[in-house]
C-alpha positions as CSV (number, residue, x, y, z in Angstrom):
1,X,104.0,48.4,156.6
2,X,107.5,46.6,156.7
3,X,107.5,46.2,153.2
4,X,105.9,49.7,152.3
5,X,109.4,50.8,154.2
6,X,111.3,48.3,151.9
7,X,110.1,49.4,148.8
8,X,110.6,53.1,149.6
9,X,114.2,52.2,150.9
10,X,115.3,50.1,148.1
11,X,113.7,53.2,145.1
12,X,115.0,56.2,147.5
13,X,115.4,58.2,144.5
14,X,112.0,57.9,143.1
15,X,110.9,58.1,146.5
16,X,112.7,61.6,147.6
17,X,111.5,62.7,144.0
18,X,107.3,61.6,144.9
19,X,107.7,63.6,147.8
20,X,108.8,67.0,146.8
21,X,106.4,66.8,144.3
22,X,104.0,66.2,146.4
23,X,105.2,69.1,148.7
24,X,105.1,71.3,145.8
25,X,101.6,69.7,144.9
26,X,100.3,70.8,148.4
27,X,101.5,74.1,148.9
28,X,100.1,75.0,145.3
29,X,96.8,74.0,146.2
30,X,96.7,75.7,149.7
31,X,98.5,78.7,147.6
32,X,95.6,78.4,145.1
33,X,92.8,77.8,148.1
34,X,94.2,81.3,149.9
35,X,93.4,83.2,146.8
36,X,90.1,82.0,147.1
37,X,89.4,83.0,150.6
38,X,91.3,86.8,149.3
39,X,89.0,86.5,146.3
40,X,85.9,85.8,148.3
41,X,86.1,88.4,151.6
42,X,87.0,91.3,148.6
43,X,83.7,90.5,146.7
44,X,81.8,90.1,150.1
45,X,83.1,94.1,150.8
46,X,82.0,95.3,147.8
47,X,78.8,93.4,147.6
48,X,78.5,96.1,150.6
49,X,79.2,99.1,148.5
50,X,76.4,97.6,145.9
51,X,73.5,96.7,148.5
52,X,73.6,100.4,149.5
53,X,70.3,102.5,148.6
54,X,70.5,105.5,146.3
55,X,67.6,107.9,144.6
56,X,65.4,106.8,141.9
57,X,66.2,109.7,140.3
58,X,70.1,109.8,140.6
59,X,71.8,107.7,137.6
60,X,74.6,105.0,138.4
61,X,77.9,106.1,138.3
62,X,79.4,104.8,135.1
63,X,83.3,103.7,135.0
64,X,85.2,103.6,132.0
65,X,87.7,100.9,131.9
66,X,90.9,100.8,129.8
67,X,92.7,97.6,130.0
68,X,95.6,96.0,128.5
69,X,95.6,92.8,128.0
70,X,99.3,92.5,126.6
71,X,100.7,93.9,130.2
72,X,102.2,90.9,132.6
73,X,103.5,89.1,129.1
74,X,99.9,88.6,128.1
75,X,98.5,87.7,131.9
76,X,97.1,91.1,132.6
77,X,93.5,90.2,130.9
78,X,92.8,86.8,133.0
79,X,93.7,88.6,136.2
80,X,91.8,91.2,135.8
81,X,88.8,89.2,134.9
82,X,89.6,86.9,138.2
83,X,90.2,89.5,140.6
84,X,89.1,92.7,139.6
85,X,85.7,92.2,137.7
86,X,83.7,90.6,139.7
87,X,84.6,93.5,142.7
88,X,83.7,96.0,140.4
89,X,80.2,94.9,139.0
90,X,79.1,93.8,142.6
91,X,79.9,97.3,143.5
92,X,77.1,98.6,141.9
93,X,78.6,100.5,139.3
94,X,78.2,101.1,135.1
95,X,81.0,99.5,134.5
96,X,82.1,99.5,130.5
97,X,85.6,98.0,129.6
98,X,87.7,99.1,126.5
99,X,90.2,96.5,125.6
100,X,93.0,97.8,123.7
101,X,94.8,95.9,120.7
102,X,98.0,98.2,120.0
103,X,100.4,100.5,121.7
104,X,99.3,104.3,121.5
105,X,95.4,102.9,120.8
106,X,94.3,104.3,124.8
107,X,95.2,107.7,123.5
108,X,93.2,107.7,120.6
109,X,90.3,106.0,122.6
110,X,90.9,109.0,125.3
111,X,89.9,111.3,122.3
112,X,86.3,110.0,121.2
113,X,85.1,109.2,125.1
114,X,82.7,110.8,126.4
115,X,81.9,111.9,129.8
116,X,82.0,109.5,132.5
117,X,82.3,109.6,136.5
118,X,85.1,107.3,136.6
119,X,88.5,106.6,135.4
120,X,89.9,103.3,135.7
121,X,93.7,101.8,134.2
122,X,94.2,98.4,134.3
123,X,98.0,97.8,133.1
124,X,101.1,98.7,133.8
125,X,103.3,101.9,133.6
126,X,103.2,102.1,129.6
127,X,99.0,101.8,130.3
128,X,98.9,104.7,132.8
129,X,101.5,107.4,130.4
130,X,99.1,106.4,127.3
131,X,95.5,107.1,129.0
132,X,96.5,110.5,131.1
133,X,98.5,111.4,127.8
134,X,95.6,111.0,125.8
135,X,93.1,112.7,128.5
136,X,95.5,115.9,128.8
137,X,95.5,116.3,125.0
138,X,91.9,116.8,125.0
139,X,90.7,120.6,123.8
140,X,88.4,120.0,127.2
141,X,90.9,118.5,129.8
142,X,90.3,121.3,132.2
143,X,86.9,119.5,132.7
144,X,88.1,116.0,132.4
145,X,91.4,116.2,134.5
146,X,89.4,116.9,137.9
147,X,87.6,113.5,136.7
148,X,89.0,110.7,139.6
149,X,91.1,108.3,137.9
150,X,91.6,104.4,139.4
151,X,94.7,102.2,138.7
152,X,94.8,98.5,139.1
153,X,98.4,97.4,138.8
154,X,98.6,94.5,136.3
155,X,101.7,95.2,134.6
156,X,105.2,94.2,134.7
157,X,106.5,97.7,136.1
158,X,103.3,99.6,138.8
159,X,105.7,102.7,140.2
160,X,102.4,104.3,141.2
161,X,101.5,101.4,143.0
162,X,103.9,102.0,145.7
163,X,102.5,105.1,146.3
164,X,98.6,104.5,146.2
165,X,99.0,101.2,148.2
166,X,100.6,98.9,150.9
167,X,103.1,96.8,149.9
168,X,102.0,92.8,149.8
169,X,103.6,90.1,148.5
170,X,100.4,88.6,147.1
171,X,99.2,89.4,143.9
172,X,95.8,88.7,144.2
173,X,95.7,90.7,147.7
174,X,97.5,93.6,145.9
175,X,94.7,93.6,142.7
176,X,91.7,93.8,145.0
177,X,92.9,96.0,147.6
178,X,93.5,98.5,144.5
179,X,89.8,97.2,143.3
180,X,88.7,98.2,146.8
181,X,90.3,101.2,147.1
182,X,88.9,102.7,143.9
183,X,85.1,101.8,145.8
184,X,86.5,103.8,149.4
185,X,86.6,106.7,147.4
186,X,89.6,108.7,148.9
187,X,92.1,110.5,146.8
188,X,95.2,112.6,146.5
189,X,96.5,114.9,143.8
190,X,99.7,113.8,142.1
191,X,102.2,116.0,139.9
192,X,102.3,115.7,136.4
193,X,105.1,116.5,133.8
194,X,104.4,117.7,130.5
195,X,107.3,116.7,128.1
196,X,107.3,118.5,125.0
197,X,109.5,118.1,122.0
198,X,109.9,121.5,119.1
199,X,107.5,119.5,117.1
200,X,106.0,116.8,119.0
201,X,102.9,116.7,120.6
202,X,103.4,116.9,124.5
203,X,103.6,113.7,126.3
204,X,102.6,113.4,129.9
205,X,104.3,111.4,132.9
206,X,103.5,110.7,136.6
207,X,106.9,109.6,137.2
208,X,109.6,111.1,134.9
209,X,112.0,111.2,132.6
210,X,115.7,108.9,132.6
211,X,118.4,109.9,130.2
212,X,121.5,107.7,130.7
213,X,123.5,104.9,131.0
214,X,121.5,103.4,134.0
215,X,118.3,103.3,131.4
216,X,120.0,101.9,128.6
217,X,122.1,99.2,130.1
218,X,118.3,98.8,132.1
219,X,116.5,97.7,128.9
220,X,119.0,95.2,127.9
221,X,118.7,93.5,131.4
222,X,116.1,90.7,129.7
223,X,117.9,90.1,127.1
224,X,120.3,87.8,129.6
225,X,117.3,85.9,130.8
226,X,119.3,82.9,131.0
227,X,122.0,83.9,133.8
228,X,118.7,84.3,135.7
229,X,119.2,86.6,139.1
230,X,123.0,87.6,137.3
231,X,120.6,88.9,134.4
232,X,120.8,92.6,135.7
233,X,124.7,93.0,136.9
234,X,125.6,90.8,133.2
235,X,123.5,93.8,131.6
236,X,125.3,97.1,133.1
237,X,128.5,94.4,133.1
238,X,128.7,94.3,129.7
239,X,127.1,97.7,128.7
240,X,130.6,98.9,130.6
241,X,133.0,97.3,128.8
242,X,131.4,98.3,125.4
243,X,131.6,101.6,125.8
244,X,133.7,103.3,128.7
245,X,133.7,105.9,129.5
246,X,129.8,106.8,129.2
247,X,129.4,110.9,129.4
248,X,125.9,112.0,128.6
249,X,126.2,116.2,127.5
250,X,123.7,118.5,127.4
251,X,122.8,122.1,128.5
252,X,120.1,122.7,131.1
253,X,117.8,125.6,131.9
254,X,115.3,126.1,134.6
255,X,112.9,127.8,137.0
256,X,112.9,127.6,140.7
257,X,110.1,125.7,142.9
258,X,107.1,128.0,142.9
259,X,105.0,128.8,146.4
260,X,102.0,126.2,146.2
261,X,98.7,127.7,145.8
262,X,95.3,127.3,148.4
263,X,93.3,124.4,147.3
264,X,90.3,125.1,145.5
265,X,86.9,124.3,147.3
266,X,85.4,121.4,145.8
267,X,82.2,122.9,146.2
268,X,81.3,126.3,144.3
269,X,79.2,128.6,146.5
270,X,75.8,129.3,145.3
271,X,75.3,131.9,142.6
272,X,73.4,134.9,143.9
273,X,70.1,136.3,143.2
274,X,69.4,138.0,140.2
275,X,69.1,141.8,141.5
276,X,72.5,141.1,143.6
277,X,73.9,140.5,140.4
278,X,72.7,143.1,138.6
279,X,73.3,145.6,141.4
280,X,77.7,144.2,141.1
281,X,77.0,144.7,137.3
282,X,76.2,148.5,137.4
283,X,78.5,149.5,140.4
284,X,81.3,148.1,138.5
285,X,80.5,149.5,135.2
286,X,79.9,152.8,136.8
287,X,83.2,153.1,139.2
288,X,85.7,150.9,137.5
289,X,89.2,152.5,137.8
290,X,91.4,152.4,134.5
291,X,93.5,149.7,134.2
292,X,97.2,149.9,133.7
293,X,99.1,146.9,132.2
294,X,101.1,145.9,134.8
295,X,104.6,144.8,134.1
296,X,105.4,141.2,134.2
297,X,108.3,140.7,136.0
298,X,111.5,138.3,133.9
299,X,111.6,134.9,134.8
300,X,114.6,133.9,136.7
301,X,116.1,131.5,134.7
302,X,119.4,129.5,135.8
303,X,121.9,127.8,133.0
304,X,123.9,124.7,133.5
305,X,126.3,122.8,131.4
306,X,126.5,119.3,132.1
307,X,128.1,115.9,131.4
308,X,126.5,113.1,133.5
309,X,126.6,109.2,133.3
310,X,122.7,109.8,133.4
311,X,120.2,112.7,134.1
312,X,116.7,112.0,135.8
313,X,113.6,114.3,135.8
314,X,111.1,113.3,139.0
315,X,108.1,114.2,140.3
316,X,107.6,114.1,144.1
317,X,104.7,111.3,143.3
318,X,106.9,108.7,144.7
319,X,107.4,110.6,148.0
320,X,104.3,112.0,148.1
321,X,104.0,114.8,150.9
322,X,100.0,116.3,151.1
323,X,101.4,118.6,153.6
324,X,104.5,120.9,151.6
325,X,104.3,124.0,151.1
326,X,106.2,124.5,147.5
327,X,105.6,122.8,144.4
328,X,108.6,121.5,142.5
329,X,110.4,118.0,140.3
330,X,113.6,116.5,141.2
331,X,116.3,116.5,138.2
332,X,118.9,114.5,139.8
333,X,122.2,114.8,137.8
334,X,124.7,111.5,138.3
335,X,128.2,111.9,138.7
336,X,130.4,110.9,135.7
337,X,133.4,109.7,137.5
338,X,132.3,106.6,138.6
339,X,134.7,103.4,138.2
340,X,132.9,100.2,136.3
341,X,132.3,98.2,139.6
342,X,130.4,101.1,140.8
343,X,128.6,101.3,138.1
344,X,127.6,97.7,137.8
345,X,126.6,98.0,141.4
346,X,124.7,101.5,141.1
347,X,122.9,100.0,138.3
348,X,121.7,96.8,140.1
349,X,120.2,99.4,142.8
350,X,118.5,101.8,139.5
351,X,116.7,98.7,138.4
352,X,114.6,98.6,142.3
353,X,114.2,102.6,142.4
354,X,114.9,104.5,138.9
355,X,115.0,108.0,140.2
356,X,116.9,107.8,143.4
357,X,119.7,110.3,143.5
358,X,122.2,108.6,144.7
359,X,125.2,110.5,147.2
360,X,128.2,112.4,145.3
361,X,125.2,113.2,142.4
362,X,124.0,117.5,142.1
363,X,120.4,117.3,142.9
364,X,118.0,120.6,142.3
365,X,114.6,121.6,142.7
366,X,112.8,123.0,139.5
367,X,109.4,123.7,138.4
368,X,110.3,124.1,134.7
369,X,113.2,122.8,132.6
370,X,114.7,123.0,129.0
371,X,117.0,120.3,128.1
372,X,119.0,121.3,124.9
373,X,121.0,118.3,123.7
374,X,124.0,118.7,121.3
375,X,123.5,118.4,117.7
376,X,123.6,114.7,115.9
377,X,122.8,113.1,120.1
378,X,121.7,109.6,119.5
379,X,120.0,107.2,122.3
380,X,116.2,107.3,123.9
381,X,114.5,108.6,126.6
382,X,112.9,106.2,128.9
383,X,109.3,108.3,130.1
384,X,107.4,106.7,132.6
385,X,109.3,103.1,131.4
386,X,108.2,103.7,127.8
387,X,111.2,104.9,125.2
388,X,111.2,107.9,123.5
389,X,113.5,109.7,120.8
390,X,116.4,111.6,122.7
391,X,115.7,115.2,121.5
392,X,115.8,118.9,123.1
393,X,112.7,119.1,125.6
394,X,110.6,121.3,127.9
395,X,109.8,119.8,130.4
396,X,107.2,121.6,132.8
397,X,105.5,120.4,136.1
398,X,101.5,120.6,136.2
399,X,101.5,120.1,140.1
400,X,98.5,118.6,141.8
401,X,96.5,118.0,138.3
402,X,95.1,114.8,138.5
403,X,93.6,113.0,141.2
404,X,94.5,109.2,141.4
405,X,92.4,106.5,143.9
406,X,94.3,105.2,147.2
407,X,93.8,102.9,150.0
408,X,92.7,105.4,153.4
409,X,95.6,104.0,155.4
410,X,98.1,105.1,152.7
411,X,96.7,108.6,152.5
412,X,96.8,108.8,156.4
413,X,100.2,108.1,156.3
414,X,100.6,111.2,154.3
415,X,98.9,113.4,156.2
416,X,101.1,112.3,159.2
417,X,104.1,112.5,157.0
């Protein structure tokens, strides 16, 4: 033992260095052995789900996959086959996975599926705009919008993941409690914002759109990997001193919030007999008044000119409220007059929440926009974290259309809420 304690005295460097990396060496391991356990109780819930007994004559539910492999810098398709695969074919379900090789392929994919009882996106952000673009451009999305749509976060940037479920610091605990929570079945209705361009085809969103300085000095941040946690300040740093000062103009029209309608009973009352119907038929072919056109009252349109360091379109998705009583999206309009330290600072805060409005910034309600941008505008729009030509848009909000997966506790906290 005394000369174990030489030895380690006299090589105290090589020593120190043995045992951090044997520290290291542990903690991995127990880190790697926890996943396990996470891995193990998730598949031993939904084993649950796919040991319960249902009608020979009833068909399995069939879920359509659509994964990305390239989200998470080319990680997405290994987690998803160790953490979300295995929950979902022990479930019980017809599970088919679509792959896809290239950026805008989900939308074309969306137009050739058929029907299915299940939705699921496995990606990130860029994943999630692509499919429900692709599913509201469909001549039948009235039928296939009410279909439930699952999302497993695997991508670099998950916004709806904040709002679907709890935050964890594990990434295995956050994939299968989004795995599980597509099994639970509860869901809520987000907001959805159709973007359309003069010729474009309309692009959809269930987060918004950014048009700024914040965005572009944004999408520059990894470019300064090397000054690691400085990356982001270096990026809106040097974005300021390039070009000061940065005035965004633009002309905006738009509607009010509009009164939110009852919601529609899921299920539709039994049709009636044949002679009830008949006897409805002939009473109102016999004694139907004449109809007048009624006059259609003018929109209420407001007009704004504006010149902003950046201009953000929201949905109320991120603050989701089940309980609200008007429908509406946030257009938060930043304050030009902000000095370069600010703005460094402001957009080190952008890069954790995109579409907060921060204070001294004009904030309004709308449920319908036009942005008209002056002639010869250069730059993109960043739509859902995926960049887009700058151009004149409409954008309008399609409240409550599509009905996304949660975890129950999330959804209780909007009920209280």
């Amino acid at each position: 033992m005394a000369k174990v304690l030489a030895a380690l005295r006299s090589h105290w460097k090589k020593s120190t260095f043995g045992a951090c990396l044997l520290g290291w060496g542990g903690h991995w391991l127990y880190g790697k052995h926890c996943d396990n356990l996470l891995r193990r109780a998730a598949c031993q819930e939904a084993q649950a789900f796919g040991n319960q007994l249902i009608p020979a004559t009833e068909p399995l539910k069939k879920a359509t996959v659509f994964l990305n492999p390239a989200a998470c810098k080319g990680k997405a398709g290994n987690l998803f086959e160790k953490n979300a695969a295995p929950i979902l074919h022990l479930s019980g379900l017809d599970v088919t996975v679509v792959k896809t090789d290239y950026e805008g392929q989900a939308k074309k994919l969306l137009e050739l599926m058929e029907s299915t009882d299940l939705i699921i996106i496995a990606g990130g952000d860029g994943t999630v705009q692509e499919v429900i673009t692709g599913l509201l451009r469909r001549a039948d999305e009235a039928a296939f919008s009410k279909i439930p749509i699952g999302f497993i976060p695997l991508g670099k940037t998950c916004t709806l993941s904040h709002t679907l479920y709890p935050e964890s610091t594990n990434q295995v605990q956050h994939i299968t409690n989004a795995t599980l929570a597509i099994l639970k079945g509860e869901t809520v209705p987000l907001d959805v914002l159709q973007i359309k361009g003069e010729k474009e085809q309309p692009v959809f969103a269930v987060s918004g759109l950014r048009w700024g300085s914040y965005r572009d000095a944004g999408v520059k941040v990894s470019k300064y990997w090397y000054l690691g946690p400085l990356k982001t300040k270096a990026a809106h740093f040097f974005s300021a001193f390039k070009e000061w000062p940065q005035k965004h103009q633009a002309a905006l029209m738009y509607l009010g919030p509009t009164e939110r309608p009852p919601e529609e009973p899921e299920e539709k009352p039994s049709r009636p007999p044949l002679y009830v119907r008949l006897y409805r038929r002939l009473r109102s072919y016999w004694s139907s008044p004449k109809e007048f056109p009624q006059e259609v009252a003018p929109e209420d349109w407001e007009e704004l000119k504006l010149s902003t360091i950046e201009l953000s379109i929201a949905t109320r998705n991120r603050q989701l409220d089940l309980t609200r009583t008007e429908d509406f999206m946030d257009i938060c309009i930043e304050a030009e007059s902000v000095s370069k330290g600010e703005f460094v600072n402001r957009g080190s805060q952008k890069m954790h929440d995109p579409h907060t409005c921060r204070e001294g910034s004009q904030c309004i309600q709308a449920s319908r926009c036009i942005l008209q941008l002056p002639e010869g505008t250069e730059g993109s729009f960043g739509i859902d974290n995926e960049e887009y030509e700058a151009m004149p848009v409409e954008v309008k909000l399609l409240p409550r259309k599509l009905r996304f997966f949660c975890d129950p506790r999330m959804r209780e906290q909007m009920l209280q809420a």
